[in-house]
mmCIF file as gemmi writes it, N, C-alpha and C atoms, coordinates in Angstrom:
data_model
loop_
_atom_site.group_PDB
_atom_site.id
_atom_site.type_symbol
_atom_site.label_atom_id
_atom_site.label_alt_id
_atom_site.label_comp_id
_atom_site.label_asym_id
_atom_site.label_entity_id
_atom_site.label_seq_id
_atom_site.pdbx_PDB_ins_code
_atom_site.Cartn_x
_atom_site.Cartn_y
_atom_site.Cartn_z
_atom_site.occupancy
_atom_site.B_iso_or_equiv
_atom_site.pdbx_formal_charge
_atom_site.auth_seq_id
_atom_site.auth_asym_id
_atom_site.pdbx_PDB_model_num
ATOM 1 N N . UNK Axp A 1 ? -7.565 -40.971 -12.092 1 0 ? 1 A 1
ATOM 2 C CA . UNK Axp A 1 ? -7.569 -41.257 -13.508 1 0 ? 1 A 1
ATOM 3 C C . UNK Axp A 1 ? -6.256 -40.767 -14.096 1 0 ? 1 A 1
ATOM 4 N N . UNK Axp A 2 ? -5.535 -41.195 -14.781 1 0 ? 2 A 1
ATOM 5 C CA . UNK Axp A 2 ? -4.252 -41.233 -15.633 1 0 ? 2 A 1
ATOM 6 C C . UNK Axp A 2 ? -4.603 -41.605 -17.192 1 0 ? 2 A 1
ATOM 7 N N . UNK Axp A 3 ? -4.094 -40.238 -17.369 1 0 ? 3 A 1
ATOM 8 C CA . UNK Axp A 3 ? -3.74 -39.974 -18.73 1 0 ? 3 A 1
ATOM 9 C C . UNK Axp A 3 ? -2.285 -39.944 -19.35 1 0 ? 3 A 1
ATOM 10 N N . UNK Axp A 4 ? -2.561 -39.695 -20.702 1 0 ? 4 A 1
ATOM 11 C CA . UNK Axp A 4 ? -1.591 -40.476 -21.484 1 0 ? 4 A 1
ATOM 12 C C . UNK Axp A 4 ? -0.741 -39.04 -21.765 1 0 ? 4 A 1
ATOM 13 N N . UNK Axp A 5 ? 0.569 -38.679 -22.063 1 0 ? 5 A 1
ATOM 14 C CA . UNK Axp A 5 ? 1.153 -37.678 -22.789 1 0 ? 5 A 1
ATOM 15 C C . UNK Axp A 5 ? 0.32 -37.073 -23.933 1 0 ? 5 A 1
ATOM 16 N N . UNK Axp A 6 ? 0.257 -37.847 -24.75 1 0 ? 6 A 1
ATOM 17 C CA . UNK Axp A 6 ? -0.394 -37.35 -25.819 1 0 ? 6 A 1
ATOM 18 C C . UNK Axp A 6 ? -2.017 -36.805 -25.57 1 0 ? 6 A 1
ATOM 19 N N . UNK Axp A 7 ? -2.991 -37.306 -24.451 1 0 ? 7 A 1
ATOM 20 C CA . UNK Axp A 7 ? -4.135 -36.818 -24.523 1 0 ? 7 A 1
ATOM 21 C C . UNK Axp A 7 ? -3.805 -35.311 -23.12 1 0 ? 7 A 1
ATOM 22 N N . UNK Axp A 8 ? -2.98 -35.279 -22.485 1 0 ? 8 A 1
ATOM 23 C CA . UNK Axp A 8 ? -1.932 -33.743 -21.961 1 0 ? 8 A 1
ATOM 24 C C . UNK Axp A 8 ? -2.071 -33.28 -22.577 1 0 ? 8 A 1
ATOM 25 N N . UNK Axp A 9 ? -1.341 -33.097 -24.147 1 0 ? 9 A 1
ATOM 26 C CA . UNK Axp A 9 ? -0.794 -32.191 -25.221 1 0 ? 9 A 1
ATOM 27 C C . UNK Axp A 9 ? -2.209 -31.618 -25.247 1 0 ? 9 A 1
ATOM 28 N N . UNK Axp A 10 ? -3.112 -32.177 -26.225 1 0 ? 10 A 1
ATOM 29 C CA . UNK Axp A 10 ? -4.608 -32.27 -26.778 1 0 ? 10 A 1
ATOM 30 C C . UNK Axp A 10 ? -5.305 -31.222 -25.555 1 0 ? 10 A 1
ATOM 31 N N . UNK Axp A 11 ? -5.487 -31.464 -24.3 1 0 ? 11 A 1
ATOM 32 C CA . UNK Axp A 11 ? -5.981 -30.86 -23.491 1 0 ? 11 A 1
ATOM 33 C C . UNK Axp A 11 ? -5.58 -29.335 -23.152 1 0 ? 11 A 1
ATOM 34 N N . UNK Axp A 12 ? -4.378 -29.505 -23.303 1 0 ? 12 A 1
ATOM 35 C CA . UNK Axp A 12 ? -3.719 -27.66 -22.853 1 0 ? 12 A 1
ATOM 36 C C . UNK Axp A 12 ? -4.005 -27.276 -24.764 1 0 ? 12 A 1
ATOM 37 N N . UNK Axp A 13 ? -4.169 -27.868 -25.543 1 0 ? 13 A 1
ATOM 38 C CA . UNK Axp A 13 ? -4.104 -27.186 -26.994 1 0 ? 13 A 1
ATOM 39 C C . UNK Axp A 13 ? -2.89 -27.487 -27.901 1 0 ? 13 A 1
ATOM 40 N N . UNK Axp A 14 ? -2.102 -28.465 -27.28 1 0 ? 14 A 1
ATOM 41 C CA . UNK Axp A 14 ? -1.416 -28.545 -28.188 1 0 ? 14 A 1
ATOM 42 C C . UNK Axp A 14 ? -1.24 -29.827 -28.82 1 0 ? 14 A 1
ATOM 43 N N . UNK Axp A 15 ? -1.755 -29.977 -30.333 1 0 ? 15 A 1
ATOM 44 C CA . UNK Axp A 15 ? -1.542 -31.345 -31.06 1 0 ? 15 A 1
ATOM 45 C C . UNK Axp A 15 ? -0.894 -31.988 -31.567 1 0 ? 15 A 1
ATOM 46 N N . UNK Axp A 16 ? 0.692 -31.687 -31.102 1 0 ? 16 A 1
ATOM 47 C CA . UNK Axp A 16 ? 1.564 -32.842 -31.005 1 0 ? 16 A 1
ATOM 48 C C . UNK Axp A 16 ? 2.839 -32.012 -30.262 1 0 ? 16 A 1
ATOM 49 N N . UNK Axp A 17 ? 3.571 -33.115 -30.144 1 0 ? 17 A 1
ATOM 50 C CA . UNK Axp A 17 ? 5.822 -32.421 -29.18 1 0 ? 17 A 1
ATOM 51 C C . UNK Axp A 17 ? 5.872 -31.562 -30.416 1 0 ? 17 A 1
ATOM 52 N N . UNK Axp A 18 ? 5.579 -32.086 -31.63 1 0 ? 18 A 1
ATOM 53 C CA . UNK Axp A 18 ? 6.439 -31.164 -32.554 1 0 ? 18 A 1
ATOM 54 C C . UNK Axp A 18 ? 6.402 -29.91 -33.089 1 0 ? 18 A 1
ATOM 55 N N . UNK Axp A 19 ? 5.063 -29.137 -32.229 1 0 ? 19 A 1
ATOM 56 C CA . UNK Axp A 19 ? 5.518 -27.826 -31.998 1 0 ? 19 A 1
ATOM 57 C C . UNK Axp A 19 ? 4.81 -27.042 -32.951 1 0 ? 19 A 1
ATOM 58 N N . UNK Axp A 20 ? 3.47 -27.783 -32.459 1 0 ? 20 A 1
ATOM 59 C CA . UNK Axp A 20 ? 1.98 -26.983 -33.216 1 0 ? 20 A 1
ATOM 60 C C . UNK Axp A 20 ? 1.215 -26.736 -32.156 1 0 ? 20 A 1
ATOM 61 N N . UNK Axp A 21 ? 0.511 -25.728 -31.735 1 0 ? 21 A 1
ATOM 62 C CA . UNK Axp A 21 ? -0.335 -25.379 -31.222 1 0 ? 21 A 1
ATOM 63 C C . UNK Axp A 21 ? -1.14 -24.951 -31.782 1 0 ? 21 A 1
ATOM 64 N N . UNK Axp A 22 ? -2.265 -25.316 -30.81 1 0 ? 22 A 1
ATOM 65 C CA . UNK Axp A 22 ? -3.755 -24.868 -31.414 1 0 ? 22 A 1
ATOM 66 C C . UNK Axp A 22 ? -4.853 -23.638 -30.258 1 0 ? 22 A 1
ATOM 67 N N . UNK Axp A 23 ? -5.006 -22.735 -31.339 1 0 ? 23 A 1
ATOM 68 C CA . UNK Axp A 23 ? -5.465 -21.358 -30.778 1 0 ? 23 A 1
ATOM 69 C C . UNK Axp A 23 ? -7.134 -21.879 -31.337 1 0 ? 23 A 1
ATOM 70 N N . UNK Axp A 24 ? -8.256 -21.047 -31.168 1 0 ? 24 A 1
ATOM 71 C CA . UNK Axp A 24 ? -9.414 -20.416 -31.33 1 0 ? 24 A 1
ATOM 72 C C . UNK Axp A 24 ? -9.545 -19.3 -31.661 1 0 ? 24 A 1
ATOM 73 N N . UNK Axp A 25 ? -10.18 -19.12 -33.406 1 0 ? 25 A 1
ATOM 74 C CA . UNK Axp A 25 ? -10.372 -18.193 -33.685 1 0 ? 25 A 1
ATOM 75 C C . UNK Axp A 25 ? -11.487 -17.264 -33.495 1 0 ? 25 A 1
ATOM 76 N N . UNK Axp A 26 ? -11.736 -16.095 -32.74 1 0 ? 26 A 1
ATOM 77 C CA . UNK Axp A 26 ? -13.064 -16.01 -32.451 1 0 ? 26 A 1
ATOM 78 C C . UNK Axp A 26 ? -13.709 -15.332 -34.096 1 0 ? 26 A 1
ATOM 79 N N . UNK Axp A 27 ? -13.173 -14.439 -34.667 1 0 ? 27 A 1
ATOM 80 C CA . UNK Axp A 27 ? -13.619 -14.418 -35.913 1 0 ? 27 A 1
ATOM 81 C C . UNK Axp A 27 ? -14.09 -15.389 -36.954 1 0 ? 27 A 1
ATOM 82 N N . UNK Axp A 28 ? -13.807 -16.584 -37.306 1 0 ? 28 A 1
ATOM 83 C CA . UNK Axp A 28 ? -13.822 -17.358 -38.205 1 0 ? 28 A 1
ATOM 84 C C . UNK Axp A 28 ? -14.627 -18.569 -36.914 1 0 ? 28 A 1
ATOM 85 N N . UNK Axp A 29 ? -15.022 -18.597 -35.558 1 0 ? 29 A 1
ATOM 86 C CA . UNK Axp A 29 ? -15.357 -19.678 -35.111 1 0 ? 29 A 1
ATOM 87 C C . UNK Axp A 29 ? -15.006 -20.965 -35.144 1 0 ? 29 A 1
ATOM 88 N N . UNK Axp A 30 ? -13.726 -21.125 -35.499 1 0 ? 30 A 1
ATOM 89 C CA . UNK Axp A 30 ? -13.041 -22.388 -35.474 1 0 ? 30 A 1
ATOM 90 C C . UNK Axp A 30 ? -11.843 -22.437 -34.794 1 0 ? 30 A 1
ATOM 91 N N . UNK Axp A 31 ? -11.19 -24.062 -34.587 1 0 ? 31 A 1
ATOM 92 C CA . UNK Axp A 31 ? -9.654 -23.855 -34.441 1 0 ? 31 A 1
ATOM 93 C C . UNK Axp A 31 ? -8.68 -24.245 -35.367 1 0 ? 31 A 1
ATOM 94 N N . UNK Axp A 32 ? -7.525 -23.563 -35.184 1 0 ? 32 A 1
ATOM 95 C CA . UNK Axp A 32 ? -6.448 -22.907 -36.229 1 0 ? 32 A 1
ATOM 96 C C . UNK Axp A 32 ? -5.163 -23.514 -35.277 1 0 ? 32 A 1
ATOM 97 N N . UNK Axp A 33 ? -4.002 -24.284 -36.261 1 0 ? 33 A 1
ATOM 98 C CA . UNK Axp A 33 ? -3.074 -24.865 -35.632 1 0 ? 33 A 1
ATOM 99 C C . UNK Axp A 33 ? -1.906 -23.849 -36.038 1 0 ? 33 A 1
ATOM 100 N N . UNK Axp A 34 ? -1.134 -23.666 -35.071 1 0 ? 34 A 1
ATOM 101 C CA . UNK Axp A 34 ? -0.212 -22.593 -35.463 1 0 ? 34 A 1
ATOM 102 C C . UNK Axp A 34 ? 0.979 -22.781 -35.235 1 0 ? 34 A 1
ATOM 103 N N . UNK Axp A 35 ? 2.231 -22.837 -35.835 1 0 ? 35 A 1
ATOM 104 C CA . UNK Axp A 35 ? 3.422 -23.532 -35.521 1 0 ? 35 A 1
ATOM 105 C C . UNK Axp A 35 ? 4.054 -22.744 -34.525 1 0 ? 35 A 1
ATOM 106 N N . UNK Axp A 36 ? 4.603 -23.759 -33.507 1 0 ? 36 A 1
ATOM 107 C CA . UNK Axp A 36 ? 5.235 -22.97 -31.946 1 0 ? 36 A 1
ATOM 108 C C . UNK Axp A 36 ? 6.365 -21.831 -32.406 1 0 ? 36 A 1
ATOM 109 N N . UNK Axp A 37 ? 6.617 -21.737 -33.531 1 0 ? 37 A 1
ATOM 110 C CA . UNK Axp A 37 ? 8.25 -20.801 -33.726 1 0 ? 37 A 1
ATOM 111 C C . UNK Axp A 37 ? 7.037 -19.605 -34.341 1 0 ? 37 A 1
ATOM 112 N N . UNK Axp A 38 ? 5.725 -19.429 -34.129 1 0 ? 38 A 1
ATOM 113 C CA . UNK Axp A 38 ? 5.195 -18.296 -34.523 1 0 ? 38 A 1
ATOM 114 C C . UNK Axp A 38 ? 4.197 -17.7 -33.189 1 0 ? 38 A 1
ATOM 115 N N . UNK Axp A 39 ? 4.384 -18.597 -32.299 1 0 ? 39 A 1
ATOM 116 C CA . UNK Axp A 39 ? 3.897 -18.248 -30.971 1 0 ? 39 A 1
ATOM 117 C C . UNK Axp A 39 ? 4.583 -17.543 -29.946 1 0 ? 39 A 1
ATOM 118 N N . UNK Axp A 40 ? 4.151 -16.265 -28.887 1 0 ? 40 A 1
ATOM 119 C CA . UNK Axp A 40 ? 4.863 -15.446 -28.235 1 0 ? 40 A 1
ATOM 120 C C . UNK Axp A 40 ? 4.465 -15.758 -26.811 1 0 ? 40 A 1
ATOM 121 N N . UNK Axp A 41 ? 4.819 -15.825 -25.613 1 0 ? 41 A 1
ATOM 122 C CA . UNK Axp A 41 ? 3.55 -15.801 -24.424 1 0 ? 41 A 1
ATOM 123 C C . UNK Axp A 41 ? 4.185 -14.236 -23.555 1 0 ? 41 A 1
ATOM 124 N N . UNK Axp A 42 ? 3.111 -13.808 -23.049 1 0 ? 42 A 1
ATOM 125 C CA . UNK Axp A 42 ? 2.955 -12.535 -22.21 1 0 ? 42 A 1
ATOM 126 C C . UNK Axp A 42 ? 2.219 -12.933 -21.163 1 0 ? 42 A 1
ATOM 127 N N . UNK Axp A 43 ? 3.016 -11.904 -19.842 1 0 ? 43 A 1
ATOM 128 C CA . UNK Axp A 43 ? 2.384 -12.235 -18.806 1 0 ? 43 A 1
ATOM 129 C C . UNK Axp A 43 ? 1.529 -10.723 -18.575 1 0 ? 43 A 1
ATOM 130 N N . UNK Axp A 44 ? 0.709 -10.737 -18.217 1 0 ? 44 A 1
ATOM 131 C CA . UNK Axp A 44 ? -0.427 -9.426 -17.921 1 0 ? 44 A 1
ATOM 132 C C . UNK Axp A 44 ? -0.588 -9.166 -16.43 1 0 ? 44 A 1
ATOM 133 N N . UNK Axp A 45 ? -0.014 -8.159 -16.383 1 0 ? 45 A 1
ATOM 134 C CA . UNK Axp A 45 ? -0.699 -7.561 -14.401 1 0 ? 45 A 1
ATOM 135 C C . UNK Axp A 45 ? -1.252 -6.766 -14.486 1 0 ? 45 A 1
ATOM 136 N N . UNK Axp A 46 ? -2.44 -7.016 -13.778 1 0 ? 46 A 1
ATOM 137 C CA . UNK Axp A 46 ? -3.175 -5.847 -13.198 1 0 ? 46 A 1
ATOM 138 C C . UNK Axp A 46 ? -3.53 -5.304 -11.607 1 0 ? 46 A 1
ATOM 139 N N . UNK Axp A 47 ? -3.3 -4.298 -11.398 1 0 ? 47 A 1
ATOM 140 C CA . UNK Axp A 47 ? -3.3 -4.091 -10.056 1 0 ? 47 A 1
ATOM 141 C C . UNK Axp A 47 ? -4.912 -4.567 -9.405 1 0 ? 47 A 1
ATOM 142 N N . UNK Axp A 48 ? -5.206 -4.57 -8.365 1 0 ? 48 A 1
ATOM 143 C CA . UNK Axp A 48 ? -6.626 -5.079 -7.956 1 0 ? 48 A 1
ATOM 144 C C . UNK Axp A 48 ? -6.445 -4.251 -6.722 1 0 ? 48 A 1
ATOM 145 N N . UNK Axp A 49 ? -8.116 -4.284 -5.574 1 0 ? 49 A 1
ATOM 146 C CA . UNK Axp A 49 ? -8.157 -3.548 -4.529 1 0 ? 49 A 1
ATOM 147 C C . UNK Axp A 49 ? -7.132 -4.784 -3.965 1 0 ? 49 A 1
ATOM 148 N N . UNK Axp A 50 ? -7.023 -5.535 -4.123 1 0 ? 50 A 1
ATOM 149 C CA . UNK Axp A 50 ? -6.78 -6.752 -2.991 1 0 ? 50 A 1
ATOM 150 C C . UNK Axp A 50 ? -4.994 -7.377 -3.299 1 0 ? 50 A 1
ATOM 151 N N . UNK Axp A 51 ? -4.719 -6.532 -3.947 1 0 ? 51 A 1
ATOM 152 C CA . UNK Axp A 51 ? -3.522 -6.757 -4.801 1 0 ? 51 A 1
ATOM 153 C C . UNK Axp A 51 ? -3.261 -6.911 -5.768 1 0 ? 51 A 1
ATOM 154 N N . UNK Axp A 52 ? -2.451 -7.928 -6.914 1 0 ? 52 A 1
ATOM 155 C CA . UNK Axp A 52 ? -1.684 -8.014 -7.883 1 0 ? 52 A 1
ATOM 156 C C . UNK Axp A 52 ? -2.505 -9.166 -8.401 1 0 ? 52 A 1
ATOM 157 N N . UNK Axp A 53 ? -3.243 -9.049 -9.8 1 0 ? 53 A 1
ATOM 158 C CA . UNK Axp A 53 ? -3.76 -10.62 -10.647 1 0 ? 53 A 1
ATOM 159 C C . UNK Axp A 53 ? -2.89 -10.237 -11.848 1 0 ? 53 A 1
ATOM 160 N N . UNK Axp A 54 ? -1.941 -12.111 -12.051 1 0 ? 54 A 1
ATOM 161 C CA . UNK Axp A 54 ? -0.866 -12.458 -13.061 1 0 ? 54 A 1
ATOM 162 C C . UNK Axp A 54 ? -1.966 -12.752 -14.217 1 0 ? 54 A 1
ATOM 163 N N . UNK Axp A 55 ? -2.364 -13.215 -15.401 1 0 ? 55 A 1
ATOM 164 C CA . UNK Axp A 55 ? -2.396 -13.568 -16.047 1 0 ? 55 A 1
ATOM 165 C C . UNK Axp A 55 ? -1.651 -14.325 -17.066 1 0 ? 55 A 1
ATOM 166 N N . UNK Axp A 56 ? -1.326 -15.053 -17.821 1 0 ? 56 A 1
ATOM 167 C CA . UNK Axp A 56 ? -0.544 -15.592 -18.377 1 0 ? 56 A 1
ATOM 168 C C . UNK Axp A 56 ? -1.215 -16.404 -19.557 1 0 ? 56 A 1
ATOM 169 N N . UNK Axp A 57 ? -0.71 -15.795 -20.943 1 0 ? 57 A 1
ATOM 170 C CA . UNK Axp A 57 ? -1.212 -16.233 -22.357 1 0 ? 57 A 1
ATOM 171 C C . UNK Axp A 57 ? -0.123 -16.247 -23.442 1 0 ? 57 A 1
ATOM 172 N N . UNK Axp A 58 ? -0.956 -16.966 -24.113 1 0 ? 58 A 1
ATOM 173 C CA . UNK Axp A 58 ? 0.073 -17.213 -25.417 1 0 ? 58 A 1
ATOM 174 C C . UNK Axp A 58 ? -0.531 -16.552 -26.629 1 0 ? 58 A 1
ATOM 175 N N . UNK Axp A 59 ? 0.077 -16.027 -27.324 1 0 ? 59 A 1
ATOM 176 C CA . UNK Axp A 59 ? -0.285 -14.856 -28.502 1 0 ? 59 A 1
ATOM 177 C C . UNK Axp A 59 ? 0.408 -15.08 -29.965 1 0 ? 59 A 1
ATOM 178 N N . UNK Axp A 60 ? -0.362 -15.278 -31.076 1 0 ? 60 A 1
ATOM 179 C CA . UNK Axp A 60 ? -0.349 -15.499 -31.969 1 0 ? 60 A 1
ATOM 180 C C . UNK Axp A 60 ? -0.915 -14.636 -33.096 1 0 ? 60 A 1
ATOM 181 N N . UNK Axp A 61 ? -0.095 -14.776 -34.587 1 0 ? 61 A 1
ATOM 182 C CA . UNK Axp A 61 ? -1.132 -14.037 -35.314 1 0 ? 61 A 1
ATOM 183 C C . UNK Axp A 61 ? -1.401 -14.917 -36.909 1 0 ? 61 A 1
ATOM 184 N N . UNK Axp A 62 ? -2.454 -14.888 -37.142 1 0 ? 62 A 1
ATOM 185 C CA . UNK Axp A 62 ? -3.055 -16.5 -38.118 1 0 ? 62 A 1
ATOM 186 C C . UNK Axp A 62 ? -3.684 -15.557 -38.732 1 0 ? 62 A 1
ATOM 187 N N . UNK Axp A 63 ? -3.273 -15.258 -39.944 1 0 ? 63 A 1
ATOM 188 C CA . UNK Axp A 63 ? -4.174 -14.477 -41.217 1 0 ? 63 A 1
ATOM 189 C C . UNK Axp A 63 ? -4.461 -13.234 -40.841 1 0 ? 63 A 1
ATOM 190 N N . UNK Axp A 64 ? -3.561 -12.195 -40.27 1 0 ? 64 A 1
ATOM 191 C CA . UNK Axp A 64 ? -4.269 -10.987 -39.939 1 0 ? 64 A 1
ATOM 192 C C . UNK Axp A 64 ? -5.183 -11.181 -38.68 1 0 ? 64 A 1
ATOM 193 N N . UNK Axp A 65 ? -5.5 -12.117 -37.995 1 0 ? 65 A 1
ATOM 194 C CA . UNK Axp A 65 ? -6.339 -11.707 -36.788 1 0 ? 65 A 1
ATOM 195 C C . UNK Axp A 65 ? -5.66 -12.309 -35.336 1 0 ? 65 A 1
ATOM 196 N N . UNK Axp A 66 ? -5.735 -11.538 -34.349 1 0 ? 66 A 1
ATOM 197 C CA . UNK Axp A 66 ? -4.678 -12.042 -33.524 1 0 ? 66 A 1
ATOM 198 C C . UNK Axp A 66 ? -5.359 -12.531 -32.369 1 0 ? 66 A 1
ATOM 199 N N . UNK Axp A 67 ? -4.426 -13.949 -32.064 1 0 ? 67 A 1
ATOM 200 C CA . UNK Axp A 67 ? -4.876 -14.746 -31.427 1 0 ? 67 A 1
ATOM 201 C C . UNK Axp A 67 ? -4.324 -15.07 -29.735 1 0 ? 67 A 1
ATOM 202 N N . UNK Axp A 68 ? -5.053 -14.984 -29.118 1 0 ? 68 A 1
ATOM 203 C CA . UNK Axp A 68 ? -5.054 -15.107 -27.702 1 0 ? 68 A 1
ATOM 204 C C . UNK Axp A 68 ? -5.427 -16.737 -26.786 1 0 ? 68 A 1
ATOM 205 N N . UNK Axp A 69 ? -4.407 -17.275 -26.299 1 0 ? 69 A 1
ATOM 206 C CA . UNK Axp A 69 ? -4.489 -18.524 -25.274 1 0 ? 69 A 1
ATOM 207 C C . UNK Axp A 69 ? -4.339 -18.436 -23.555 1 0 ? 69 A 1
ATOM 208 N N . UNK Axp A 70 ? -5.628 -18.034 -22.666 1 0 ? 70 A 1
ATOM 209 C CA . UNK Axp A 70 ? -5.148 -18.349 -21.755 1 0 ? 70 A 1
ATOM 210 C C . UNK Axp A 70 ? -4.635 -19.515 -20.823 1 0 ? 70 A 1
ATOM 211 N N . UNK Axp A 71 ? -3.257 -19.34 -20.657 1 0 ? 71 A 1
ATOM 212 C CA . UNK Axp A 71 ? -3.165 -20.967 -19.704 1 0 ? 71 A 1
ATOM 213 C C . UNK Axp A 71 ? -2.762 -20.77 -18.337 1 0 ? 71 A 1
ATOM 214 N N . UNK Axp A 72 ? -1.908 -21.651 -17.76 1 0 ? 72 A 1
ATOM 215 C CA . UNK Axp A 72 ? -1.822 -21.637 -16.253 1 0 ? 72 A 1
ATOM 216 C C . UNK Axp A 72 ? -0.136 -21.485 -16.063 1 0 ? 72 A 1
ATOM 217 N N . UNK Axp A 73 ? -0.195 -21.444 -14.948 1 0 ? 73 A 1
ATOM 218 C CA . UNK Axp A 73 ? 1.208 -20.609 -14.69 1 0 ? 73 A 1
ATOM 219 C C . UNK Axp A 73 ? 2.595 -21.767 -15.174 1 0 ? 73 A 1
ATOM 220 N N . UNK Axp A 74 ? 1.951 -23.171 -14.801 1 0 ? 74 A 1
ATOM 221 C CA . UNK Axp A 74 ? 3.031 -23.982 -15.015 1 0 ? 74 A 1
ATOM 222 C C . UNK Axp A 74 ? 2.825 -24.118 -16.68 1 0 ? 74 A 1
ATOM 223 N N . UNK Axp A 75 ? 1.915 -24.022 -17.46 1 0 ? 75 A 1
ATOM 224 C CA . UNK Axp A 75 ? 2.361 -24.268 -18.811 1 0 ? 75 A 1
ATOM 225 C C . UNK Axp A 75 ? 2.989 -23.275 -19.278 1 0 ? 75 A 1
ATOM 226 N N . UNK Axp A 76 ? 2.751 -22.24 -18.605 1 0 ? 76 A 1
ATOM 227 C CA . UNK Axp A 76 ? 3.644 -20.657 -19.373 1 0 ? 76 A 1
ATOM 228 C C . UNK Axp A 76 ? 5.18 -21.211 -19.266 1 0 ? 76 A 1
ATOM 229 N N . UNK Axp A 77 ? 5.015 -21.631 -17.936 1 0 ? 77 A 1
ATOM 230 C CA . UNK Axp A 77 ? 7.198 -21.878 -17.906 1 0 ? 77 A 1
ATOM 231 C C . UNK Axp A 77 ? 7.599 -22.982 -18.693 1 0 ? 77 A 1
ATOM 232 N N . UNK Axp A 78 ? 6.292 -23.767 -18.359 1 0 ? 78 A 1
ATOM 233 C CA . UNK Axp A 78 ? 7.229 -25.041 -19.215 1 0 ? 78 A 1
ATOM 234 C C . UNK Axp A 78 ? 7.262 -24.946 -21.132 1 0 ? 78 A 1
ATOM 235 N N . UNK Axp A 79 ? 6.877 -24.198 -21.285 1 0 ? 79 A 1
ATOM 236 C CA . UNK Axp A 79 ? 6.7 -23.893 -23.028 1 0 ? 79 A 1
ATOM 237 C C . UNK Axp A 79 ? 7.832 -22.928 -23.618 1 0 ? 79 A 1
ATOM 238 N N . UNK Axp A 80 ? 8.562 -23.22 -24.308 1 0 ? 80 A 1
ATOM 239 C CA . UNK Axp A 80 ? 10.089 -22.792 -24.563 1 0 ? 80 A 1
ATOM 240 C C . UNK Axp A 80 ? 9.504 -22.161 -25.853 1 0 ? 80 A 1
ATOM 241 N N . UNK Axp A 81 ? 8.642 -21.16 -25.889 1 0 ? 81 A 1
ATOM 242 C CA . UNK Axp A 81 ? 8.588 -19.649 -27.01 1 0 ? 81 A 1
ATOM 243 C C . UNK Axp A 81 ? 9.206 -18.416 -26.355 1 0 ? 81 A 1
ATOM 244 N N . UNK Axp A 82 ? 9.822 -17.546 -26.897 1 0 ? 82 A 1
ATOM 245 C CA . UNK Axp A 82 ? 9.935 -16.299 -26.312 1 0 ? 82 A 1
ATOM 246 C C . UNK Axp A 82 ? 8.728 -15.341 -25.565 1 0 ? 82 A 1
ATOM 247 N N . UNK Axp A 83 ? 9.171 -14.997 -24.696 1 0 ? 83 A 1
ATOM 248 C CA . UNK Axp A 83 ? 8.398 -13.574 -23.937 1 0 ? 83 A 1
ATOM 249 C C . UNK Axp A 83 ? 8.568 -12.728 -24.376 1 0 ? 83 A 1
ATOM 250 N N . UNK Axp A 84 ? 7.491 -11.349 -24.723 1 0 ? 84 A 1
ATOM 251 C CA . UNK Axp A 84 ? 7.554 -10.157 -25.139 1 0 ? 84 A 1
ATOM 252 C C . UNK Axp A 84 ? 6.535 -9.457 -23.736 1 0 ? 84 A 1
């Protein structure tokens, strides 16, 4: 099955190229579109018995409550926000 660019965007959370993303608020139970020049992504390690788990999210803050996206390793690189 082949999909379209635009139903891509929609699926990882983001609703359009021009650089809105869309988070989940767990406070307010809805979703909240947030412009990409206010989005950060962080990568998270934690050690394990079995070795090293990456995590990788995108972090936002929408009215005082801060917002958390987990995605996958290739959308972390391919998304041009700064790392903190």
């Amino acid at each position: 099955m082949i999909y379209s660019f635009e139903c891509a965007f929609r699926s990882l959370g983001r609703t359009d190229a021009g650089g809105i993303m869309q988070f989940y608020n767990l406070k307010t139970r809805s979703h909240v579109d947030v412009p990409e020049s206010d989005v950060k992504k962080t990568k998270m390690i934690r050690k394990t018995k079995s070795g090293e788990q990456v995590r990788y999210a995108f972090t936002a803050e929408y009215q005082g409550a801060k917002l958390f996206k987990f995605v996958n390793e290739k959308m972390f690189q391919d998304t041009n926000v700064t790392e903190i």
